[in-house]
C-alpha positions as CSV (number, residue, x, y, z in Angstrom):
1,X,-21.4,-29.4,30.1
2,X,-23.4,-28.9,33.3
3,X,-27.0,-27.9,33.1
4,X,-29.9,-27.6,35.7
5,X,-33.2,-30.2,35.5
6,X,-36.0,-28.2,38.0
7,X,-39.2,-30.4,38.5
8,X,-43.0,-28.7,40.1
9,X,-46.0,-30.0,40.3
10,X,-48.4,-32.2,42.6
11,X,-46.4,-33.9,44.7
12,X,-46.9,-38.0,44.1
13,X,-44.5,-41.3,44.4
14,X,-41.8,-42.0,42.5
15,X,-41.1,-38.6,41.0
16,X,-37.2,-39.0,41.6
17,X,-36.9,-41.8,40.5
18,X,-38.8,-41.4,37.2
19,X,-36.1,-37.9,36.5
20,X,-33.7,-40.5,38.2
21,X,-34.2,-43.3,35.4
22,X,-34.5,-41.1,32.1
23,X,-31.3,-39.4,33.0
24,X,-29.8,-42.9,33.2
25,X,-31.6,-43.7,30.1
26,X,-29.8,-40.7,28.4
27,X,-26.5,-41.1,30.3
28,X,-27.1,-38.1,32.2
29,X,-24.7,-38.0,35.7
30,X,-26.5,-36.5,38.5
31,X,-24.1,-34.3,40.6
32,X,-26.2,-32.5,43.2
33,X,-30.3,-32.7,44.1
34,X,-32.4,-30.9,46.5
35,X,-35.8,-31.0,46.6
36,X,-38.9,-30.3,49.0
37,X,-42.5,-30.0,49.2
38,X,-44.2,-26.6,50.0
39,X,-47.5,-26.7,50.9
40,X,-48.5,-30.6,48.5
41,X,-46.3,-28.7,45.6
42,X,-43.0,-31.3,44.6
43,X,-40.3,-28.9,43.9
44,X,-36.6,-30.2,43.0
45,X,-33.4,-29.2,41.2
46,X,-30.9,-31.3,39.8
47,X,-27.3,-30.1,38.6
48,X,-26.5,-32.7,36.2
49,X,-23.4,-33.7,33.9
50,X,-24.3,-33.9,30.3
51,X,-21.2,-34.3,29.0
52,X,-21.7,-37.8,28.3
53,X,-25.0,-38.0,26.9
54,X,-26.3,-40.2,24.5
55,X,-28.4,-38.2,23.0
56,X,-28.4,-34.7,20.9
57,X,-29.2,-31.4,22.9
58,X,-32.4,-31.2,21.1
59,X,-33.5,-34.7,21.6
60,X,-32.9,-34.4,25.6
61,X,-34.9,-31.2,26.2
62,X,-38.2,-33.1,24.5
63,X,-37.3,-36.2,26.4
64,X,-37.5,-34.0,29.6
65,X,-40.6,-32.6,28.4
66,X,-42.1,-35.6,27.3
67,X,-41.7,-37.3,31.2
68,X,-43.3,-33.7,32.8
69,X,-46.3,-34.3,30.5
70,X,-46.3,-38.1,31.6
71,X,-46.2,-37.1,35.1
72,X,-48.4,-33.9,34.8
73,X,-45.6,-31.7,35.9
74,X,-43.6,-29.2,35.0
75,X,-39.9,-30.6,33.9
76,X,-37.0,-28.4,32.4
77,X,-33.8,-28.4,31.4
78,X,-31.4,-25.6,31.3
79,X,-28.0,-25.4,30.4
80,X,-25.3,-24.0,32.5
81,X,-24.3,-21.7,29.9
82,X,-27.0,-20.2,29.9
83,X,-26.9,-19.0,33.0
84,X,-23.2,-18.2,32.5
85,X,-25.0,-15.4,29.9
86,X,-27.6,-13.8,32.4
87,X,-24.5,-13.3,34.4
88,X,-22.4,-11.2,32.1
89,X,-25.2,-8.7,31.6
């Protein structure tokens, strides 16, 4: 299962590396990243792999939103099938 992790907020150190660390925490494989800073604003998006998680669907969405509140940013996570939805509308 594939799903997308987008991070925004005030750009500061060690952002990527925080996302970078709780995914390892949850055994979340990072496949592809790009990110950028428009105008002080941190903006990335990671496609990760969670079909090897550790951890219950529920339980890694709060973790995600848990480290955005640590890091006064906005963090989400969005499962691929969900976009797989919009696109059969």
């Amino acid at each position: 299962m594939k799903a997308v992790i987008t991070v925004i907020g005030r750009d500061t150190v060690g952002v990527v590396a925080k996302v970078s660390a709780v995914c390892a925490e949850l055994n979340i494989n990072i496949e592809d990243v790009t990110q950028s800073i428009l105008q002080e604003m941190f903006c990335m998006i990671m496609l990760v792999d969670l079909s090897r998680t550790n951890a219950a669907p529920d339980a890694v969405r709060t973790r995600f939103e848990q480290l955005g509140q640590e890091m006064k940013m906005q963090v989400t996570l969005t499962r691929q099938e969900v976009f797989d939805a919009m696109h059969k509308i």
